[in-house]
N, C-alpha and C positions, 0 to 999 in steps of 0.2 A: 104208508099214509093210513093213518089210524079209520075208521069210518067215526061222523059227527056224531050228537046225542039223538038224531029221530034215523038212523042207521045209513044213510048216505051218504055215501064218500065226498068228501069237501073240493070243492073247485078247485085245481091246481092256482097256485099263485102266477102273477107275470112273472117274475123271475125263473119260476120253472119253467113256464112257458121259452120262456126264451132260450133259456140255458140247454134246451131240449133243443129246439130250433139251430142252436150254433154246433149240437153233435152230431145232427142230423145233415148239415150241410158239409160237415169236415168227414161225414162218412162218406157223403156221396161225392166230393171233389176229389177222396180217394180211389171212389172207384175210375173216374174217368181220368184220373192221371196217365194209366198205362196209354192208353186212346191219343193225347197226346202227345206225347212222348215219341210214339207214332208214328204220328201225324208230322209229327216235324222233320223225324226221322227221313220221311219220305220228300219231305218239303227239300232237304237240303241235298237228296241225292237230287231231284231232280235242277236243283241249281247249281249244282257239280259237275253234272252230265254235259247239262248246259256250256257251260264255262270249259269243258276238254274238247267241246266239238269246235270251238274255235281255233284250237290249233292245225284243221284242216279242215274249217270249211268258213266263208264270211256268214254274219249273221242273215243276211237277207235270202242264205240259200239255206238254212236248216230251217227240217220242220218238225214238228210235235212230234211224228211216229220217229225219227231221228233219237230224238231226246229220250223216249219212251226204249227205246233200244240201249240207248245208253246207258240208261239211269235201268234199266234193268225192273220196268214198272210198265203197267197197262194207260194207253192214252186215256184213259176215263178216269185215273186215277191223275193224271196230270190235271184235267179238267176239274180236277175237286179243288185243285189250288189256283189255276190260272186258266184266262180268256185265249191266251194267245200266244207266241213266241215274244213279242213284243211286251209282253207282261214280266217273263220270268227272264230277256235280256235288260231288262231296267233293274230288273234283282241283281242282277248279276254284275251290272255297273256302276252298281254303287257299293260293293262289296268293293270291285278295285277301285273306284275315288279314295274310297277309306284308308285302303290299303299304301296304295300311291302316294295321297299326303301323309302318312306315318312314314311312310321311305324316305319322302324328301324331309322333310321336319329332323330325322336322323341326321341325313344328308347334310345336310344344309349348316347345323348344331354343329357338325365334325368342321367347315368351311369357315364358320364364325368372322361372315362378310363384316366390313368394316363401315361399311357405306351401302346406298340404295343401288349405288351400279355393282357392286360384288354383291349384292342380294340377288339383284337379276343372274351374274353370271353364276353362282350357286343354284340359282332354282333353277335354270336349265339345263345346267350340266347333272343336276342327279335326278331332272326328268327323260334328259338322255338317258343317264343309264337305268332308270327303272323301268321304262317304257321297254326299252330295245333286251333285257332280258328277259321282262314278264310278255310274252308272244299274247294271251288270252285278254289282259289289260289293253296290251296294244291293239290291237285288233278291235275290241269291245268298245273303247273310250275314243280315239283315232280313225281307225281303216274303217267304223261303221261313220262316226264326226257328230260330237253330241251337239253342234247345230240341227244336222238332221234326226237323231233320235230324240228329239224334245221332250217326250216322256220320262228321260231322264233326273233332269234337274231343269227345272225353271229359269233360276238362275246361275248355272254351273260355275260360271266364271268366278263368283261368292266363294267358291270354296278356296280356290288359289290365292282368290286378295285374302283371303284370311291367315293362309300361311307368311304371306308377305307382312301381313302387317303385326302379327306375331312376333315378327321378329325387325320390324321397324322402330328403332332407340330414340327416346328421346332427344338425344345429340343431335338426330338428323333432322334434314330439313320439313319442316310443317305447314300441312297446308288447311286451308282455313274450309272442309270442307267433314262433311257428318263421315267418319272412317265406314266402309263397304257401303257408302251409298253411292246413286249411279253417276254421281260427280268424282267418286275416289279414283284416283290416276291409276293406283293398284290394277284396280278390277277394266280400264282401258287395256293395260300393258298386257295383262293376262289375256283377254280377246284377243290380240295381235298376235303372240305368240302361241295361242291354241290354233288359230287359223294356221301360221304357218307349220306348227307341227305336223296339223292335221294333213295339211299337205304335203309333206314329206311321205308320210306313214300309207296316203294314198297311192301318191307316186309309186315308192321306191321297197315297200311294207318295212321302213326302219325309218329311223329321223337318223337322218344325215348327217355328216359334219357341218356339214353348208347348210342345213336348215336351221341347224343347234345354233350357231354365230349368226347369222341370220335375225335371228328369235332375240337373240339378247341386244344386236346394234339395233331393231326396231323396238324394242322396249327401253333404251338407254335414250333413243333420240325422244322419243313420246314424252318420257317423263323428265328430261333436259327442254325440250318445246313449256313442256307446263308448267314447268317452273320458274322459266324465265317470262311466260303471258303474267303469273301472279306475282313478277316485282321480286321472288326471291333470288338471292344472287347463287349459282350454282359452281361448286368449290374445285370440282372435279370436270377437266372438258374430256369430249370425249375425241380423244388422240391416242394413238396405236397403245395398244396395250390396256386402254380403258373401253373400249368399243370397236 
């Protein structure tokens, strides 16, 4: 930049201004990358630690120095991410909700129910079996019972009608109500059968055969009851082999 005619260097423009501004911040968000990178690093061991210790112990008996032993990291560094066990078991239960509905969604895709009652018997034969191989899921989601860990999900049940109604066909029966809201039979049936899972998994620490048929003749009768209170005619009874 030249200096003007009385020998002063000219006020940079706003454009330099700025364009100076935008390499100065792409410098420095470079620096702190590694910082991040990090940070997270250590964030996910400690929600991995987390998540092994429940193959030998329930959540209500680990504690922070537990986790800090695990994850192989100082409790004050756990403290830089989280208030409590109860902070990074929420992390950790929502990693398997995720996971769990991608399983059953598989699941379920490969079964290619025909009707709302083989939708049920689908969703809970591949919560059977992803529940009773994943021990850390089960334990997490079940043997702790996301009634009681409420910090989990607000509305958890939401997540199940939403597999349900994903795959609910227009052929099938329709009911005259806003889909996942707290009128959708879906998100009923799903309560019903979380409860009795939950009970099994407390019980027995598996879901059982008899909890699994269980689960699906009380969601087959729920949504056979509701659809006969709103007048529609239901095509399928529930006789041996349907429920």
């Amino acid at each position: 930049m030249k200096p003007g005619s009385d020998g002063a260097r000219p006020r940079p423009t706003r454009t330099a201004l700025r364009g100076a501004a935008v390499t100065a911040g792409a410098a420095a968000a470079t620096r702190r990358q590694p910082l991040r990178m990090a940070s997270r690093d250590k964030y996910e061991r400690i929600v991995e630690a987390a998540a092994r210790l429940l193959d030998d112990y329930k959540v209500a008996d680990i504690s922070i120095n537990q986790i800090a032993v695990a994850a192989d990291i100082s409790r004050t560094t756990i403290y830089n991410f989280f208030s409590c066990t109860d902070e990074i078991y929420a992390v950790v239960a929502k990693k398997y909700m995720a996971e769990a509905a991608d399983a059953l969604r598989q699941g379920i895709e490969k079964l290619a129910p025909k009707d709302p009652y083989s939708l049920i018997d689908a969703m809970m034969d591949c919560a059977t079996d992803y529940y009773n191989r994943v021990a850390s899921a089960r334990k997490t989601l079940l043997s702790t019972g996301l009634f009681e860990l409420a910090l989990i999900e607000k509305d958890h049940d939401i997540i199940s009608a939403k597999l349900y109604r994903s795959f609910h066909r227009d052929d099938w029966p329709a009911w005259p109500v806003e889909p996942l809201s707290e009128q959708d039979p879906y998100r009923t049936v799903e309560l019903i059968q979380l409860a009795i899972l939950t009970a099994s998994v407390q019980r027995h620490e598996k879901i059982t055969p008899f909890a699994t048929e269980q689960a699906k003749l009380a969601g087959k009768h729920y949504l056979e009851g509701y659809l006969q209170s709103i007048g529609i005619p239901t095509s399928i009874a529930l006789a041996p082999g349907n429920g």
